[in-house]
C-alpha atoms as an extended CHARMM CRD file, in Angstrom:
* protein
*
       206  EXT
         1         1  UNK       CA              0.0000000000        0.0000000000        0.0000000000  PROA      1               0.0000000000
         2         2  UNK       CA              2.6690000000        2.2510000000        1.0590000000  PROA      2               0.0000000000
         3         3  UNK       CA              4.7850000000        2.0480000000       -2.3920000000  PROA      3               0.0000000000
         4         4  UNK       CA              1.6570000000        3.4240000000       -4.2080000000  PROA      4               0.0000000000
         5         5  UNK       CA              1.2920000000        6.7500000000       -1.9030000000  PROA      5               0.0000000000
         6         6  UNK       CA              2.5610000000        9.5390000000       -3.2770000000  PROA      6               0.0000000000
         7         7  UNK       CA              4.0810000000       12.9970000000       -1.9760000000  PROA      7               0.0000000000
         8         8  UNK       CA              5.6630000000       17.1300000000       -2.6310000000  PROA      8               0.0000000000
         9         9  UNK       CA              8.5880000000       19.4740000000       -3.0910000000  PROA      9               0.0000000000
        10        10  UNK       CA              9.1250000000       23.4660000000       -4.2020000000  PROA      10              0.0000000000
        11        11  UNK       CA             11.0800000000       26.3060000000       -3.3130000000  PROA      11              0.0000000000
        12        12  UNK       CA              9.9690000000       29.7150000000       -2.4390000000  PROA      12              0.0000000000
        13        13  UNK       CA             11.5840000000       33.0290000000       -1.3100000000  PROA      13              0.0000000000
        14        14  UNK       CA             11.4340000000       33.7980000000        2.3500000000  PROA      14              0.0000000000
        15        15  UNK       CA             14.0100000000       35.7900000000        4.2290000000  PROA      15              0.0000000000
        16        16  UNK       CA             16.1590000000       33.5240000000        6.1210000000  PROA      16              0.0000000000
        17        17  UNK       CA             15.7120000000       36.0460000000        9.3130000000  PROA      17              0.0000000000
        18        18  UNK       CA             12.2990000000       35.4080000000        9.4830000000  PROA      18              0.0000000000
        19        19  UNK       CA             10.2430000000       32.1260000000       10.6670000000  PROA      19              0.0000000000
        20        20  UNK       CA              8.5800000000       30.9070000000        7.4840000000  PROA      20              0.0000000000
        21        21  UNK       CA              4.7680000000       30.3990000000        7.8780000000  PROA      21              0.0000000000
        22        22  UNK       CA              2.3750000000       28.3660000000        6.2620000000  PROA      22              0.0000000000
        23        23  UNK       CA              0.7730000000       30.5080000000        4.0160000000  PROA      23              0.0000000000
        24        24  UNK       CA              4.1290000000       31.6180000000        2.8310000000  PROA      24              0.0000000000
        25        25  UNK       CA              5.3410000000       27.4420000000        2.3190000000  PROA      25              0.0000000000
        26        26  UNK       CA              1.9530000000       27.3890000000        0.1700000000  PROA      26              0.0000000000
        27        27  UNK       CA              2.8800000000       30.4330000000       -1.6800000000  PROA      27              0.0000000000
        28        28  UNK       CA              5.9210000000       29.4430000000       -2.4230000000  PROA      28              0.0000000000
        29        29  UNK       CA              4.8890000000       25.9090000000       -3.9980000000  PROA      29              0.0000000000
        30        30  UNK       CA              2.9520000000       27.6960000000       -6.1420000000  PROA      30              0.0000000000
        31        31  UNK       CA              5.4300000000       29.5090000000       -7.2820000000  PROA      31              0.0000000000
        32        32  UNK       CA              7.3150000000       26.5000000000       -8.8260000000  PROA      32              0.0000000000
        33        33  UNK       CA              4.0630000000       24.4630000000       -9.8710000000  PROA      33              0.0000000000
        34        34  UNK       CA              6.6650000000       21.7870000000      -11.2640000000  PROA      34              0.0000000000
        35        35  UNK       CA              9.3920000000       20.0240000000       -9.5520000000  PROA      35              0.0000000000
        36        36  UNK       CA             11.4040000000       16.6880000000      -10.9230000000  PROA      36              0.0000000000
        37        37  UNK       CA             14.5460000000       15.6400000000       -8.8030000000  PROA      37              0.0000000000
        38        38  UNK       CA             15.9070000000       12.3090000000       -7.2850000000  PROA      38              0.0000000000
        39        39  UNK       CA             14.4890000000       10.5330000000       -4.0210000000  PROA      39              0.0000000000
        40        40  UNK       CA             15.3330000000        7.8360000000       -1.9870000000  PROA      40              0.0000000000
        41        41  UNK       CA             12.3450000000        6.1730000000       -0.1910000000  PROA      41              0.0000000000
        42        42  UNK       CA             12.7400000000        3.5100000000        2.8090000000  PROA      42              0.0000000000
        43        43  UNK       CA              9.8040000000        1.4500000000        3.2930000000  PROA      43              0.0000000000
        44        44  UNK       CA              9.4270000000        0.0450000000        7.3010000000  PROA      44              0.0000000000
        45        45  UNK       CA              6.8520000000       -2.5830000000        8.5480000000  PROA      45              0.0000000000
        46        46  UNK       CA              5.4060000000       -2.9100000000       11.4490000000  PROA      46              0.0000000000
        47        47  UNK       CA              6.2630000000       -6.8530000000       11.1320000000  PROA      47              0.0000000000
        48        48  UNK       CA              9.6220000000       -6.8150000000       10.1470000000  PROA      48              0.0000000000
        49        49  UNK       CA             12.9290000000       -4.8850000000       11.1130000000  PROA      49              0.0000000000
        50        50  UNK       CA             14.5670000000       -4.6810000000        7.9880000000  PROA      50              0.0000000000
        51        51  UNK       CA             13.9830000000       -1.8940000000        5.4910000000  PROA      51              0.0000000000
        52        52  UNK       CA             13.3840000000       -1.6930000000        2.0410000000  PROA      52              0.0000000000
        53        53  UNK       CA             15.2290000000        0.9040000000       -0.2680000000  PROA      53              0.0000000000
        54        54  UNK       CA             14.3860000000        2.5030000000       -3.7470000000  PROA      54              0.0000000000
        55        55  UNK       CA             15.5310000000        5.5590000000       -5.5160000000  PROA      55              0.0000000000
        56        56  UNK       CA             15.0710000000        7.2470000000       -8.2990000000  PROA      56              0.0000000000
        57        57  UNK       CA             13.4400000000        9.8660000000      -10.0910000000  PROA      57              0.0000000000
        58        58  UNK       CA             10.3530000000       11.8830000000       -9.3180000000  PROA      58              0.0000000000
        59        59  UNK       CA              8.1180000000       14.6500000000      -10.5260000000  PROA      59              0.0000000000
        60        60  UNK       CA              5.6520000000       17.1200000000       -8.8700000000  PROA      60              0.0000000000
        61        61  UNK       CA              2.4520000000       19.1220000000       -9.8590000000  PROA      61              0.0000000000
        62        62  UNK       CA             -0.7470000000       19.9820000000       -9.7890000000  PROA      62              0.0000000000
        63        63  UNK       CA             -1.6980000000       16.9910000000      -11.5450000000  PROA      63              0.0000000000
        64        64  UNK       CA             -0.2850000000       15.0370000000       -9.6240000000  PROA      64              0.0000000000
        65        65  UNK       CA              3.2780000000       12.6700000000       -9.4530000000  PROA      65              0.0000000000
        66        66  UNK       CA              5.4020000000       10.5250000000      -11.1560000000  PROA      66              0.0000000000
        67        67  UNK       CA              7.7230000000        7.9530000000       -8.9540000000  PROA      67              0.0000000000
        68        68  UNK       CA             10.1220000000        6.6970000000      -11.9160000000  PROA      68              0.0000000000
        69        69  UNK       CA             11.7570000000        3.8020000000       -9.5940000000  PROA      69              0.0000000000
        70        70  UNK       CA             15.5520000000        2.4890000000      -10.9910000000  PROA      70              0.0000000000
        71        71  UNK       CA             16.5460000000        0.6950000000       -8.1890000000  PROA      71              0.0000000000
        72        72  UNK       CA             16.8150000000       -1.8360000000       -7.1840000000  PROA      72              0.0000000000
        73        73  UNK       CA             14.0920000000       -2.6220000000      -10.2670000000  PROA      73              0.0000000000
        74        74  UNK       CA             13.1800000000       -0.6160000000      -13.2540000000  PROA      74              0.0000000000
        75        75  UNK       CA              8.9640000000        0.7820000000      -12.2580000000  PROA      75              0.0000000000
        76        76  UNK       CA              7.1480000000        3.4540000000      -12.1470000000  PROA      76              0.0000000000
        77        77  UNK       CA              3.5630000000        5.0600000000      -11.1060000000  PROA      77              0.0000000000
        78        78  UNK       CA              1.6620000000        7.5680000000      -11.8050000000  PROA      78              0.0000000000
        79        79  UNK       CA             -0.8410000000        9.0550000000       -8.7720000000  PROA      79              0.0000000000
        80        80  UNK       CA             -3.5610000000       11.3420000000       -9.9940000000  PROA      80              0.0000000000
        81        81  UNK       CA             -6.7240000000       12.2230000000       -8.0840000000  PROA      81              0.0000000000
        82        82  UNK       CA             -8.7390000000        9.8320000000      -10.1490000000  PROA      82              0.0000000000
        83        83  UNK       CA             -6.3830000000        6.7410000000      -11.4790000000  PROA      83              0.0000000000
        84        84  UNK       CA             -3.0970000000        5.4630000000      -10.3800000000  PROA      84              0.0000000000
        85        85  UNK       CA             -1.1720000000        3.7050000000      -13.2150000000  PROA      85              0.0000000000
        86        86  UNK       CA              1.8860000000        1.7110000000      -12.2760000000  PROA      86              0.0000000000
        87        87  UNK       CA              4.1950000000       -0.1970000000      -14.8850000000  PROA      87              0.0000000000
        88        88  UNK       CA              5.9160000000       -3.2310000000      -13.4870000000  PROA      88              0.0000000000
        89        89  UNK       CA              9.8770000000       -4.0310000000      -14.6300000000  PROA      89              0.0000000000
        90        90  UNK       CA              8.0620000000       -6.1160000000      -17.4340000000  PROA      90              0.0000000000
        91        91  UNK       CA              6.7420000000       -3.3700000000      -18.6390000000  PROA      91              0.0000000000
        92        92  UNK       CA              2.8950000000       -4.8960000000      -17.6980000000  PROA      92              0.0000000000
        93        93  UNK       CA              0.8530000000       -2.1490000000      -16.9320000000  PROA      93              0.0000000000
        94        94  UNK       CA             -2.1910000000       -2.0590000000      -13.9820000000  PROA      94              0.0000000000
        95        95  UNK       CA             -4.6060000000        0.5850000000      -13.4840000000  PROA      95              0.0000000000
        96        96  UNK       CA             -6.5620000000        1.3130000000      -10.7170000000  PROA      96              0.0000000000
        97        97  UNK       CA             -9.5120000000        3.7200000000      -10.0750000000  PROA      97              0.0000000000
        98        98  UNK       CA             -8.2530000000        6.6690000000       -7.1640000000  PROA      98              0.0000000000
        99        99  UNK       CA            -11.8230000000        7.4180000000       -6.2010000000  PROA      99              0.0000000000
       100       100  UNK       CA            -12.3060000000        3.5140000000       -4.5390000000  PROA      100             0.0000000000
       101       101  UNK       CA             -9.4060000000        4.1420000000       -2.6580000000  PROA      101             0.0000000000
       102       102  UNK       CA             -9.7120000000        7.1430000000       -0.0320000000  PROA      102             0.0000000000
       103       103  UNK       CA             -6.2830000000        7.2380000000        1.0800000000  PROA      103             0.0000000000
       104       104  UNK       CA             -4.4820000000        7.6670000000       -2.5550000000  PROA      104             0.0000000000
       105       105  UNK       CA             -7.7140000000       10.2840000000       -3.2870000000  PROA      105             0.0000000000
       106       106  UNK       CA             -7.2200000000       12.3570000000        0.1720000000  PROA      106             0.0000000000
       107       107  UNK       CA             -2.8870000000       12.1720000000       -0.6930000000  PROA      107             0.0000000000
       108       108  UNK       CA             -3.5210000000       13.1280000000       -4.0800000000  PROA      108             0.0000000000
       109       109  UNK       CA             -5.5700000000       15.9890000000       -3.0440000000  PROA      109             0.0000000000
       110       110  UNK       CA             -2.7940000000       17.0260000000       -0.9190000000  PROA      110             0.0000000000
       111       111  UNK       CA             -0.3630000000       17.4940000000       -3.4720000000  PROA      111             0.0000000000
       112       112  UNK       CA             -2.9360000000       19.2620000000       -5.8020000000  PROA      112             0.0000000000
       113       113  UNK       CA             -3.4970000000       21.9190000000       -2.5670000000  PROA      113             0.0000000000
       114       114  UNK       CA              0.3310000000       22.2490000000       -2.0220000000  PROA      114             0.0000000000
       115       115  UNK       CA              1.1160000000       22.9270000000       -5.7390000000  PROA      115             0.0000000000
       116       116  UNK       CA             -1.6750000000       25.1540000000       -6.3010000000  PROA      116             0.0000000000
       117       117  UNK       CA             -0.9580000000       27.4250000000       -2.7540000000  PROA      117             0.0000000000
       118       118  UNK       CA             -4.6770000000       25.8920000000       -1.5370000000  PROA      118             0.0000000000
       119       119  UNK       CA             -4.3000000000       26.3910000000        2.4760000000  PROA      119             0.0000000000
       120       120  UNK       CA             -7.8120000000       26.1210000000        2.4360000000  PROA      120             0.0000000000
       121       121  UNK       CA             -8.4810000000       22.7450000000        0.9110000000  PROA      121             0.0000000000
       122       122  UNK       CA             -5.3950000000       21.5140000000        3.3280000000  PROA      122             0.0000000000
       123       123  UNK       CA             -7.3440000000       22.4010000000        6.5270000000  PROA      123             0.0000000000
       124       124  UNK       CA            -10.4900000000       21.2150000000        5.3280000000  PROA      124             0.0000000000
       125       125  UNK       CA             -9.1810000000       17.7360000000        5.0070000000  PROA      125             0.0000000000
       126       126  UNK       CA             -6.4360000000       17.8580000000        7.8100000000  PROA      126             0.0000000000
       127       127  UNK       CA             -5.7720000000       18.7510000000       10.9540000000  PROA      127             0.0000000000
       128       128  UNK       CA             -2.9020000000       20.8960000000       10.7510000000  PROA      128             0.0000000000
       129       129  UNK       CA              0.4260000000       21.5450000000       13.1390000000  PROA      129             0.0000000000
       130       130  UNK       CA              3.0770000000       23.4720000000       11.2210000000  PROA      130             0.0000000000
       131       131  UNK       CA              6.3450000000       24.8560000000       12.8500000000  PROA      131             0.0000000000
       132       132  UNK       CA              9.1330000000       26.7700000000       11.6480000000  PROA      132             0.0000000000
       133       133  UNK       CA             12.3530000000       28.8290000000       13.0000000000  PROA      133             0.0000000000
       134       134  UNK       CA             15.2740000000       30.5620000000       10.6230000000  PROA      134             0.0000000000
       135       135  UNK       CA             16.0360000000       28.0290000000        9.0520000000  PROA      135             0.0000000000
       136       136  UNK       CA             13.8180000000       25.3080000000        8.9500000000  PROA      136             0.0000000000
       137       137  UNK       CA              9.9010000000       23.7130000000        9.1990000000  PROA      137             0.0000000000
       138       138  UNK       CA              8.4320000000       21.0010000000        9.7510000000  PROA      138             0.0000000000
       139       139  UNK       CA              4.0150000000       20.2310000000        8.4320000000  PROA      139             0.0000000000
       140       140  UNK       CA              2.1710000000       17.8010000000       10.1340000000  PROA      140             0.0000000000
       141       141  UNK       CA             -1.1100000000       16.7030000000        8.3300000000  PROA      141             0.0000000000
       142       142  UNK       CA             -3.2470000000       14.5240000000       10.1170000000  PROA      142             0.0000000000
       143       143  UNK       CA             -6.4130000000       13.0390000000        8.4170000000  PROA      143             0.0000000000
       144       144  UNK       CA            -10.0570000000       14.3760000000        9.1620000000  PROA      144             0.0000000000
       145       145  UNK       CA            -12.0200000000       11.8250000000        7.5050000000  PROA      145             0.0000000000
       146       146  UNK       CA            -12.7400000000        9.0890000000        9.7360000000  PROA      146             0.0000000000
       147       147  UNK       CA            -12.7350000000        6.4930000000        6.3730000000  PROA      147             0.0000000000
       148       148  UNK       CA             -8.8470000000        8.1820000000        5.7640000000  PROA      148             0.0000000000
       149       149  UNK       CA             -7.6890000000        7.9140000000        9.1500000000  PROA      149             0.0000000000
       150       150  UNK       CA             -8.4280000000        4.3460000000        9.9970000000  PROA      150             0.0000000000
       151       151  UNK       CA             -5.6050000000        3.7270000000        7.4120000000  PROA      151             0.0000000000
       152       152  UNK       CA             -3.3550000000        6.7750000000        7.1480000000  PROA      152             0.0000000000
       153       153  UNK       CA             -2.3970000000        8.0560000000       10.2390000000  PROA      153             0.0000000000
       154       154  UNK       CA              0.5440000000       11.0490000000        9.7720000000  PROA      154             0.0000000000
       155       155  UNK       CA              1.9800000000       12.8750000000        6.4880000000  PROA      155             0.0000000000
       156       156  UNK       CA              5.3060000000       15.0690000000        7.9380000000  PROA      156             0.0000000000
       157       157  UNK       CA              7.1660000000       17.4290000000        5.6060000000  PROA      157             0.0000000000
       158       158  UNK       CA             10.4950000000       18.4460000000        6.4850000000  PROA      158             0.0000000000
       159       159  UNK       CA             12.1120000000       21.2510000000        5.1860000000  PROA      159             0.0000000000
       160       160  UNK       CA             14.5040000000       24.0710000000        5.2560000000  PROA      160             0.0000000000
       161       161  UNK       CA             14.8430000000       27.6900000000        4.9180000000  PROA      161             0.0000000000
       162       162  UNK       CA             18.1020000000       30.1510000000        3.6210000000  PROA      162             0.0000000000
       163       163  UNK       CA             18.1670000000       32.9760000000        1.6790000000  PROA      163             0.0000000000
       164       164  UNK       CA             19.8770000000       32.1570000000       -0.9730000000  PROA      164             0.0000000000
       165       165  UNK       CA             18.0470000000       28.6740000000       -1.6030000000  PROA      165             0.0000000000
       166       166  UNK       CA             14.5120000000       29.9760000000       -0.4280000000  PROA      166             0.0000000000
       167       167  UNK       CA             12.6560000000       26.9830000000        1.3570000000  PROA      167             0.0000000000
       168       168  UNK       CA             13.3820000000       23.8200000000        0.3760000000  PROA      168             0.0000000000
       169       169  UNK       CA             11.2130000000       20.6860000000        1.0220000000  PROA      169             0.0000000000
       170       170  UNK       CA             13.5780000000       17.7360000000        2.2170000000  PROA      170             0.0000000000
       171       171  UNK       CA             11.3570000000       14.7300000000        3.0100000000  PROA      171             0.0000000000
       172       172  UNK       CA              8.5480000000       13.4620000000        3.8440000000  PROA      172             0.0000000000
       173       173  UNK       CA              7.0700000000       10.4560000000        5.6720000000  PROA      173             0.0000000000
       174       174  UNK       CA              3.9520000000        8.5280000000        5.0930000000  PROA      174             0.0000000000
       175       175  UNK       CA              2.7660000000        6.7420000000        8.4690000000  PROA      175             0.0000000000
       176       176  UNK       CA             -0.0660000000        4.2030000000        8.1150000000  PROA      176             0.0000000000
       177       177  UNK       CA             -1.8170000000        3.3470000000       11.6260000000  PROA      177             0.0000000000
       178       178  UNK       CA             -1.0180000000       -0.2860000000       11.5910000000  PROA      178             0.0000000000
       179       179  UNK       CA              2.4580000000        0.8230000000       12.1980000000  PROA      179             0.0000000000
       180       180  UNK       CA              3.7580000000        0.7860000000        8.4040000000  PROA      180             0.0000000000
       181       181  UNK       CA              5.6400000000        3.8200000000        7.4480000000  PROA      181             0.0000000000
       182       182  UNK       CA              7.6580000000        5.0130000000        3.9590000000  PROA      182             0.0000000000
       183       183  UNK       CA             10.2570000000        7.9080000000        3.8570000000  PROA      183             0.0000000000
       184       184  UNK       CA             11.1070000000        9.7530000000        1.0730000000  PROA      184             0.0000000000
       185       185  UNK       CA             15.1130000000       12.0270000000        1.1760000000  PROA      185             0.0000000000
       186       186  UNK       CA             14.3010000000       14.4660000000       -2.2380000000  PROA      186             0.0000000000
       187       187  UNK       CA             17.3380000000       16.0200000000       -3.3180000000  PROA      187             0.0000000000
       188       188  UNK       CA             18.8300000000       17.9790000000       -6.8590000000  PROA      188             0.0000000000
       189       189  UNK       CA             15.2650000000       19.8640000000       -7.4360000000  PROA      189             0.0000000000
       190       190  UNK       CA             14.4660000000       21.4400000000      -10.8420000000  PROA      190             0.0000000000
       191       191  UNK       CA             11.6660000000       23.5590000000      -11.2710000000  PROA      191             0.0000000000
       192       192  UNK       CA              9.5200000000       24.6390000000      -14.0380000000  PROA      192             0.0000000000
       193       193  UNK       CA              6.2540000000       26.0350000000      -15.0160000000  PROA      193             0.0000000000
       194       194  UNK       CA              4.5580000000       23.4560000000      -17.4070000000  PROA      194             0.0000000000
       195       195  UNK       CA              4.6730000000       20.2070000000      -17.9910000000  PROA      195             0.0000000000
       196       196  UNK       CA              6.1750000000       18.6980000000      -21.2210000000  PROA      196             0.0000000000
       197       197  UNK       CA              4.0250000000       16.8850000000      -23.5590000000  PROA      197             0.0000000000
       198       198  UNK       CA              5.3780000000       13.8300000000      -22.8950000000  PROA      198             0.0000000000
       199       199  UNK       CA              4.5380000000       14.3060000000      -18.9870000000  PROA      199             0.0000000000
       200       200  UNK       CA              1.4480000000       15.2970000000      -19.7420000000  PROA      200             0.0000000000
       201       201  UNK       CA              0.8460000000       12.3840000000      -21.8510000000  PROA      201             0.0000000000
       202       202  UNK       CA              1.4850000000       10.1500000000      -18.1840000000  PROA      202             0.0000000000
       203       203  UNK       CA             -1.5060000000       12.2150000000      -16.6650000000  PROA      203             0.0000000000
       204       204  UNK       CA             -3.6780000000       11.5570000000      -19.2590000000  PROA      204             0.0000000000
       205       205  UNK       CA             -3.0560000000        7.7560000000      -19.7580000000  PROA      205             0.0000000000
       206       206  UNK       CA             -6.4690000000        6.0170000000      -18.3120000000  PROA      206             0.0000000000
């Protein structure tokens, strides 16, 4: 479940002698409605003690992200609010329907709110705790929905603050309530305003 949730990253311009705030993190994802860069994710269960590492490449907007997995196998998916569409390393392709699945629809939504500046649409369907100092911040989203929360328990960003890099988000982690939990490290962001066709071609695929 966990390798199919999806997640955020953007930059934004706040002076590094100032506590960022939320409106301004929103802003500022906004501002840089697409990001692509690397990530390494570490998937932990509850009922093992080992964890299980990925990287690759990844890409963020308002429509929604692309997990392009190399290692240790060749995958990817494709999280929209309505569909996710992942390709196994045989190239075999499975598509499933977002709206049956709460937890993928209330993530996606997420990332749609982040990369459009909606602070509005993030309260409605979380309860909130954001914190920030010089240099850094840290957004906790916990679920509303009672359907949501008796599978996702915590989304926490991570990020930073300077002024010559803006605000950076550096990670985030997924925790489900059984205990289950995936990390993502983002690092080498690139930002742009549109999408090429050939990402938007991922978005449309059905």
């Amino acid at each position: 479940l966990l390798c199919l949730l999806a997640a955020f990253s953007a930059a934004l311009a706040v002076a590094s002698a100032e506590n960022a705030s939320m409106e301004s993190v929103c802003k500022g994802l906004m501002e840089h409605p697409v990001t692509t860069g690397e990530f390494v994710q570490l998937k932990k269960s509850a009922a093992i003690s080992r964890q299980l590492r990925s990287s690759g490449n990844f890409l963020f907007s308002p429509d929604g992200v692309i997990w392009d997995t190399k290692k240790p196998f060749s995958s990817s998916l494709v999280v929209t609010r309505t569909s996710l569409v992942q390709t196994a390393p045989d190239g075999s392709k499975t598509i499933l329907d977002g709206s049956k699945n709460q937890t993928f629809a209330n993530v996606a939504e997420t990332i749609s709110s982040l990369f459009s500046g909606n602070k509005k649409s993030l309260e409605d369907n979380f309860a909130v705790n954001f914190l920030s100092n010089a240099s850094s911040w840290k957004m906790q989203l916990v679920p509303k929905d009672k359907t949501v929360a008796m599978t996702l328990s915590t989304i926490l960003l991570n990020g930073r603050c300077s002024s010559e890099e803006g605000t950076i988000l550096d990670s985030m982690m997924i925790t489900e309530q059984n205990g289950d939990s995936v990390s993502y490290t983002f690092r080498n962001q690139e930002y742009k305003d549109t999408l090429s066709d050939a990402e938007k071609s991922y978005f449309a695929e059905k």
